[in-house]
C-alpha positions, 0 to 999 in steps of 0.5 A: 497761712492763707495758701491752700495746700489742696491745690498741691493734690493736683501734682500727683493726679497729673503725673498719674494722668502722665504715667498712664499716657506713657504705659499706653504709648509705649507698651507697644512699643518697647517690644517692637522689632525684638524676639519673644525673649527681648520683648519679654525683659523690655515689658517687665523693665516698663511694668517695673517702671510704671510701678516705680513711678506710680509709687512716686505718685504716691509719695508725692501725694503723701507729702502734700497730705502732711503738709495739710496736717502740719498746718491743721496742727499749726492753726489749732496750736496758734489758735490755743496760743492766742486764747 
């Protein structure tokens, strides 16, 4: 009861924080040393990665969102509960 799950948005503002770092450090170098062809599948396959990751971010974000709304509706029951 006395936990305060807005704490919890600070997990996926991390990863995002993270996911940025990696793109920055690798985009690069993924390609380095391959021909224009190799290069060209390696960004994409990172780009789809990113995405990918970023989606996760998301979700994790969503998770922490319904556990705030779960527990208003908790309160608000218990609240009605004890009246």
């Amino acid at each position: 009861p006395g936990f305060d799950a807005t704490k919890l948005f600070e997990l996926p503002r991390a990863y995002v924080k993270w996911i940025d770092e990696q793109e920055v450090r690798l985009k690069d170098t993924v390609t380095a040393g391959l021909d224009r062809a190799d290069a060209e599948i390696e960004s994409a396959r990172l780009r789809k990665d990113i995405a990918a990751q970023l989606a996760e971010a998301r979700y994790i974000e969503r998770g922490v969102e319904m556990l705030i709304a779960s527990k208003r509706a908790y309160e608000m029951l218990a609240g009605l509960a004890g009246a």
